[in-house]
C-alpha positions in Angstrom: 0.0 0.0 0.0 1.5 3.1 -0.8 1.0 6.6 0.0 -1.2 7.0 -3.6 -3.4 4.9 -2.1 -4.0 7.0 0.8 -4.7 10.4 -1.2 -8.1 10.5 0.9 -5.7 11.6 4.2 -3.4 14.0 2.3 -6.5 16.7 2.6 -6.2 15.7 6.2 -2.1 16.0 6.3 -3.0 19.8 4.6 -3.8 20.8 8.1 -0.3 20.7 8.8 0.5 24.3 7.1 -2.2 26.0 8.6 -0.8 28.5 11.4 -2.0 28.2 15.0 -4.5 30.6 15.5 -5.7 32.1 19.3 -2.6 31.4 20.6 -2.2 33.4 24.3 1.7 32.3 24.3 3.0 35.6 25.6 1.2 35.3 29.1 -0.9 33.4 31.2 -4.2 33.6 32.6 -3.9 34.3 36.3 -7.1 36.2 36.4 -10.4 35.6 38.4 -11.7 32.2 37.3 -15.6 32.9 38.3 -15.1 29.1 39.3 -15.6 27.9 35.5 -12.0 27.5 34.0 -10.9 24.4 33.1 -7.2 23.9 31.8 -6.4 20.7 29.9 -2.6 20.0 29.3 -1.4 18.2 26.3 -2.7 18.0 23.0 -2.6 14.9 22.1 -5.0 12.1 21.4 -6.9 12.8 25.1 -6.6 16.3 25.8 -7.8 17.9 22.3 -11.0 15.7 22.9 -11.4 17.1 27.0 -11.2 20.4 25.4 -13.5 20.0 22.8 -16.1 18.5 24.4 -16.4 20.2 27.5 -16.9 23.3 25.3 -19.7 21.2 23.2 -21.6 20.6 26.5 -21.3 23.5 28.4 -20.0 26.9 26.0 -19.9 28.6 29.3 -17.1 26.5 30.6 -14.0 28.2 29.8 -11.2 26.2 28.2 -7.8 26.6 28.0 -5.3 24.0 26.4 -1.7 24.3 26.8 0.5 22.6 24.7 4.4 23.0 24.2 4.6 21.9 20.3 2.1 24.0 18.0 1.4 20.5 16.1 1.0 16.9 17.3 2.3 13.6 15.0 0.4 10.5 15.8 2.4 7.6 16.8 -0.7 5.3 15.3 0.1 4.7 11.6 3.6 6.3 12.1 5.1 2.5 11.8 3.4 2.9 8.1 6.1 5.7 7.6 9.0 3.7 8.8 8.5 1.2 6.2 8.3 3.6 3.4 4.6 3.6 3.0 4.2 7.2 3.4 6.9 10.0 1.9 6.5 12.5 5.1 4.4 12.8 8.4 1.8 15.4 7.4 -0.7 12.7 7.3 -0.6 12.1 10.8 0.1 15.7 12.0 -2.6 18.0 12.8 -2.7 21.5 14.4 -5.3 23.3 17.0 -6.5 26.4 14.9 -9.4 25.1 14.8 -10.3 24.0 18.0 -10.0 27.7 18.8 -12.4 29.4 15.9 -14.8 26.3 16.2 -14.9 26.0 19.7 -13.8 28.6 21.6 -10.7 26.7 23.2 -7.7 29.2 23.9 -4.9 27.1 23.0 -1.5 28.7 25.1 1.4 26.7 23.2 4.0 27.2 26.2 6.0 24.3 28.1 4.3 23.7 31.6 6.8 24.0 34.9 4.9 23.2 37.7 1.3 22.6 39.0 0.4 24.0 42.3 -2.7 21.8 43.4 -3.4 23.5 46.7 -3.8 27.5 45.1 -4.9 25.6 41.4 -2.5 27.0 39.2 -0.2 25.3 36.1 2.8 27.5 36.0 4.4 28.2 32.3 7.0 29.1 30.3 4.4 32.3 29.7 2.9 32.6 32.6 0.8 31.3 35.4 -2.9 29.7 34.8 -5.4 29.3 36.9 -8.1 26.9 37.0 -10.7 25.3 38.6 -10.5 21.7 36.9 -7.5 20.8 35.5 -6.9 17.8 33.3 -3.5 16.1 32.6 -3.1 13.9 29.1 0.5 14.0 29.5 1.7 11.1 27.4 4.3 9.0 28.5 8.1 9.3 29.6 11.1 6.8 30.0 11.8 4.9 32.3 15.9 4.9 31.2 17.4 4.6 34.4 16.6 1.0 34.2 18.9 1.0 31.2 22.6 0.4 31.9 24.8 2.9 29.6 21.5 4.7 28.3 22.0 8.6 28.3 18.9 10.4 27.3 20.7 13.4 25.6 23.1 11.1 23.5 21.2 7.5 22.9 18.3 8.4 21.1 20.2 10.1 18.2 21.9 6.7 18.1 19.4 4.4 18.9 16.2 5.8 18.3 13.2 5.1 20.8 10.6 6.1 17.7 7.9 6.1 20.6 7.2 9.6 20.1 6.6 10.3 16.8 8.2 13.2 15.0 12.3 13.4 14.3 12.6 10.1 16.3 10.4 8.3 13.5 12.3 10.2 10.7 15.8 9.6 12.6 14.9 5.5 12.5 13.2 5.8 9.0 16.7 8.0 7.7 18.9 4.6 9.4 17.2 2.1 7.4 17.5 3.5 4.3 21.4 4.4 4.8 22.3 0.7 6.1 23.9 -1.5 4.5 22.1 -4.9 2.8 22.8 -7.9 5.3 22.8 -5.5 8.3 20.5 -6.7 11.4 18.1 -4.4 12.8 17.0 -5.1 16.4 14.0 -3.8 18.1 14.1 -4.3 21.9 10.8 -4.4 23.8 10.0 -3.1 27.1 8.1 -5.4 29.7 4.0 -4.3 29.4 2.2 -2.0 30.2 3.4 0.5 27.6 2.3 3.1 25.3 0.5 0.9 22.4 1.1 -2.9 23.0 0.9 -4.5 19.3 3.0 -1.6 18.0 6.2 -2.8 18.2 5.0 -5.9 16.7 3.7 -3.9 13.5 6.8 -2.5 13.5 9.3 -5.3 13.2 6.1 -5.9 10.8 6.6 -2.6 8.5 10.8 -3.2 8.6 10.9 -6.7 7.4 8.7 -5.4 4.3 11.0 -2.2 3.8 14.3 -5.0 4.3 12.6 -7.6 2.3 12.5 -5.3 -0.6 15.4 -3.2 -0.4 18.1 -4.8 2.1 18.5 -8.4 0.6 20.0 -10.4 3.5 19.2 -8.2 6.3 16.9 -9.5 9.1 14.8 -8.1 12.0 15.7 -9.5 15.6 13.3 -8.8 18.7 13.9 -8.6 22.1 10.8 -9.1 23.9 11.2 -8.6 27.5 7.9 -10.2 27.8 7.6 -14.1 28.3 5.5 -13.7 24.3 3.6 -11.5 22.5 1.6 -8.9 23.9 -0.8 -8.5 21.5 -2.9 -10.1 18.6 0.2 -13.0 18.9 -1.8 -15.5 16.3 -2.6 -12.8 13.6 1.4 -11.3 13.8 3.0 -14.7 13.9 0.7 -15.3 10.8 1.3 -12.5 9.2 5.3 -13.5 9.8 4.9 -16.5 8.5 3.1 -15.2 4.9 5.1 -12.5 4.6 8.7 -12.7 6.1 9.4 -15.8 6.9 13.2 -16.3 8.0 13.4 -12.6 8.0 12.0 -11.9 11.7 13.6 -13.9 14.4 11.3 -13.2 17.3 13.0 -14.2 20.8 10.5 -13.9 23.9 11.8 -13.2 27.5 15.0 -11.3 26.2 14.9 -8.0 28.5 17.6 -5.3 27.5 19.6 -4.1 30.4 22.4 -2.3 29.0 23.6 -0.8 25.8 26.7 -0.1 23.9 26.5 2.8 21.3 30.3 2.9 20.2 30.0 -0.8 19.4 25.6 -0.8 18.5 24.9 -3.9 20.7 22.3 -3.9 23.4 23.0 -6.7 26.4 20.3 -8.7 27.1 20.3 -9.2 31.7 24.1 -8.4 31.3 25.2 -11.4 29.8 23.9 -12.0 25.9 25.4 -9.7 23.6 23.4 -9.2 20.3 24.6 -6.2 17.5 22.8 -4.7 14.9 23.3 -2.3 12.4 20.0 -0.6 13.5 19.3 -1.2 17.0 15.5 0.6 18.2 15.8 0.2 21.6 12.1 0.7 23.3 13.0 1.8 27.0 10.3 0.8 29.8 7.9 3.3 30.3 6.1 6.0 33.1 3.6 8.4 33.5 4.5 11.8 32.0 6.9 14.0 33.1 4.2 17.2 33.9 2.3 14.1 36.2 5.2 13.8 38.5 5.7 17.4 38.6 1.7 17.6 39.8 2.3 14.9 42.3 -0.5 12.7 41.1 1.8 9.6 40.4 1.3 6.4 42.6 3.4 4.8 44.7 5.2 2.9 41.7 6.6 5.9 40.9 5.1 4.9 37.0 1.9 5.6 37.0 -1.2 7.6 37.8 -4.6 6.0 40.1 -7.5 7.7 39.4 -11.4 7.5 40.5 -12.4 4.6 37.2 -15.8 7.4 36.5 -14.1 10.7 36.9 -10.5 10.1 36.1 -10.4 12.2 38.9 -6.9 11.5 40.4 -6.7 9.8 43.8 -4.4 12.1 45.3 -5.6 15.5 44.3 -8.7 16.8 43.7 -10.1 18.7 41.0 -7.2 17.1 39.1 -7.8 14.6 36.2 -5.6 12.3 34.4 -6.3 10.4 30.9 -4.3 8.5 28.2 -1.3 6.7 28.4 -0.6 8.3 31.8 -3.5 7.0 33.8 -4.3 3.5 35.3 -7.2 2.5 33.5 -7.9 -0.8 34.5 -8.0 -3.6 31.8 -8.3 -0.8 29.4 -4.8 -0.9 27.2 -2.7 2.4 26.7 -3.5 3.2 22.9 -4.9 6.5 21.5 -8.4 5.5 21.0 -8.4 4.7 24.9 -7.3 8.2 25.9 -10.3 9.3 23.3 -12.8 7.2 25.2 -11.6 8.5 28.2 -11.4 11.5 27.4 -15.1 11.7 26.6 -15.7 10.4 29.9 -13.8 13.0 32.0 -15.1 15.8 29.6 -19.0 14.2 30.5 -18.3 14.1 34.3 -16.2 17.3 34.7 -19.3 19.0 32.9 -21.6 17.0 35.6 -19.7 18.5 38.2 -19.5 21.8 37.9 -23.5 21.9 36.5 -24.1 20.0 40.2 -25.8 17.3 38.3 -25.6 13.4 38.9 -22.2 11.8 37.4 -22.2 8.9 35.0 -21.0 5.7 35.0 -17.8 5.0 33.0 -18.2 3.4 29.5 -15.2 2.7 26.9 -13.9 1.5 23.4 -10.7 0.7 22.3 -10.0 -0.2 18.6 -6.7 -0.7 17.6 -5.2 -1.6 13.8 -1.9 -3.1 12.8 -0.4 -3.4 9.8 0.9 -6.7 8.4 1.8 -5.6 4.8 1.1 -2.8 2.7 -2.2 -4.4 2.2 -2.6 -6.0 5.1 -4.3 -5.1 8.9 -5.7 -6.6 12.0 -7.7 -5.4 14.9 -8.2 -5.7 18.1 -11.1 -4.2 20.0 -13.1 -4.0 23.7 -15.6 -2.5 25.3 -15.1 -1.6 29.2 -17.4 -0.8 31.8 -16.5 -0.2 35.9 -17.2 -3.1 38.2 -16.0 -3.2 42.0 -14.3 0.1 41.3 -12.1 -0.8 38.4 -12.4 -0.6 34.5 -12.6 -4.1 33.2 -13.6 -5.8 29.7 -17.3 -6.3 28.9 -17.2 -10.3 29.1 -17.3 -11.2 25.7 -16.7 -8.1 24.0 -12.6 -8.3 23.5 -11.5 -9.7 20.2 -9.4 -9.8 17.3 -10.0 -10.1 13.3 -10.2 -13.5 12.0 -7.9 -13.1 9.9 -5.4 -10.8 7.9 -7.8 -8.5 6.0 -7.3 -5.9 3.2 -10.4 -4.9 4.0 -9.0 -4.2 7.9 -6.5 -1.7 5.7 -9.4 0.3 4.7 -11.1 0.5 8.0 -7.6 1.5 9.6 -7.2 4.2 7.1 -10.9 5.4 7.8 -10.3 5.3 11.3 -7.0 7.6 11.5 -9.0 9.8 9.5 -12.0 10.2 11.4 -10.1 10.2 14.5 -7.5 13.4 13.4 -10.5 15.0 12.2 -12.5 14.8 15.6 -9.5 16.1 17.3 -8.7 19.0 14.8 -11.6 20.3 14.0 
């Protein structure tokens, strides 16, 4: 599948050059609240949709988004790129001018410093803000301490993580085409939970196709700190199977502990030494950085507990955390998670500061992954709360029978529906 097949997103990847509009990036807003400010940081795949739809339900409800980038590149579909299916990221990149003309959201691009939860104000590069509500969709940070030899300013531009898409995913993209045929590329894999489980498996996916066409000899080697495969295991070792067979070699249980950049190998518990000309090391993953900062992290020092309805956090009130930052129960960390639950904490926020009754929690996840060009699977679930946790709908969690042009075409539809809901 190549990106001439995908000409119905490139409309979509046009919202890249549009400028942000309504940005109040030369101050904050300190001011008076009148007790109906709510500020929502991060605008990714959860906090566009908290910002969006509390201003659907209530227009009284004053929004503010800060965000540090004036764009946000989705890591869903960004494997696609990686393999050479798409020429440049404006398919997956989309802006928030919009969510300021057709909603009223002031968007503040600024980088946050600090959250005071006892006087309820985000401190900025620009200024303080003051709110009322405030609602973290952070993303996710490493956890590279756990790494022996890893140095965050240095590694990545040798080893690229890629789990932030952007120069990462062109960095890793730029290192495949520049090595050498026969060259090994490893991808090492942190122990779950982490940001998107099947992705690294579509990854290793998406590489074998770019190697398999261009790198004759070359190979992709994974090091799964898991004891197998997270996610959709039948349909990817399948897909292997049809498509790259003696060109992945998948080893479970193999947790990277330490690296070597000066001689690109990655130690495996200290002991087994495996090179590669491309080595995409994955490190183990937390909450994000701005969730430590607030203090709403549990006890793990990873992660962030929150009321299962509200999203509320545990530890502060009036403070809310979605996406990939959150513990949501059975529900997995993936972008159409932190849009479910962003729906949520939007509907209950609204509730709340309207003094009517809350609602109880209901979610979706669907996730694609590529196989081949042509090729995608899914996995999907619907969750509920029970006993005070999120878990799975009994029978509602499953996977596609099979590998499925047709899947292709609903992934594509989906990534363009779901930009579009959080752009516009």
């Amino acid at each position: 599948m190549t990106l001439d097949r995908r000409n119905f997103i490139k409309l979509l990847g046009g919202a890249s050059s549009l400028a942000l509009a309504a940005c109040a990036g030369t101050g904050g807003l300190s001011g008076p609240t009148g007790g109906r400010r709510v500020v929502v940081v991060g605008g990714g795949y959860g906090g566009t949709i908290a910002a969006k739809y509390i201003r659907m339900m209530d227009s009284s409800i004053e929004v503010v988004l800060i965000e540090r980038n004036d764009h946000f590149v989705s890591c869903p579909f960004s494997n696609l790129y990686i393999g050479g299916l798409m020429k440049d990221l404006s398919p997956l990149t989309i802006k928030y001018d919009k969510l300021a003309a057709n909603h009223g959201v002031k968007v503040i691009q600024a980088e946050v410093t600090g959250v005071d939860a006892a006087t309820k104000v985000v401190k900025t590069s620009t200024g303080d803000v003051t709110y009322d509500r405030l609602v973290l969709s952070p993303g996710i940070e490493f956890r590279t301490e756990e790494i022996k030899g890893y140095d965050m300013a240095t590694t990545p531009e040798i080893m690229p993580h890629a789990w932030k898409a952007g120069p990462q995913t062109v960095l890793l993209r730029k290192q495949l085409e520049a090595m050498k045929a026969g060259g090994n590329v490893v991808i090492s894999i942190p122990l779950a939970p982490f940001r998107c489980p099947p992705g690294p498996y579509e990854r290793a996916s998406m590489i074998a196709m770019y190697l398999k066409q261009h790198k004759p000899g070359s190979k992709v080697i994974i090091l799964d700190a898991n004891p197998d495969i997270v996610s959709k295991k039948g349909l990817f070792l399948k897909g292997w199977k049809k498509h790259y067979d003696g060109l992945i070699d998948y080893r479970a249980a193999k947790k990277v502990t330490e690296i070597d950049t000066r001689g690109m190998a990655v130690l495996v518990e200290g002991i087994e030494e495996v090179k590669g000309a491309v080595i995409n090391v994955i490190p183990p993953q937390k909450a994000g950085h701005i969730a430590h900062v607030a203090g709403v992290v549990g006890t793990d020092k990873k992660w962030c507990p929150v009321n299962p309805m509200t999203f509320e956090s545990t530890l502060h009130k009036n403070i809310h955390v979605i996406g990939d930052s959150c513990v949501a129960g059975a529900m997995p960390k993936s972008g159409y998670s932190a849009n479910s639950e962003a729906k949520a904490c939007a509907t209950n926020i609204v509730n709340a500061m309207n003094g009517k009754e809350l609602i109880d929690f209901s979610g979706i996840n669907t996730c694609y992954s590529f196989l081949s060009a042509k090729e995608a699977v899914e996995v999907t679930g619907v969750y509920k709360v029970d006993k005070g946790a999120i878990i799975a709908v009994p029978g509602s969690v499953g996977v596609s029978p099979d590998l499925s042009e047709t899947e292709a075409i609903y992934a594509e539809s989906w990534l363009k529906n779901i930009l579009t809901e959080m752009s516009t």
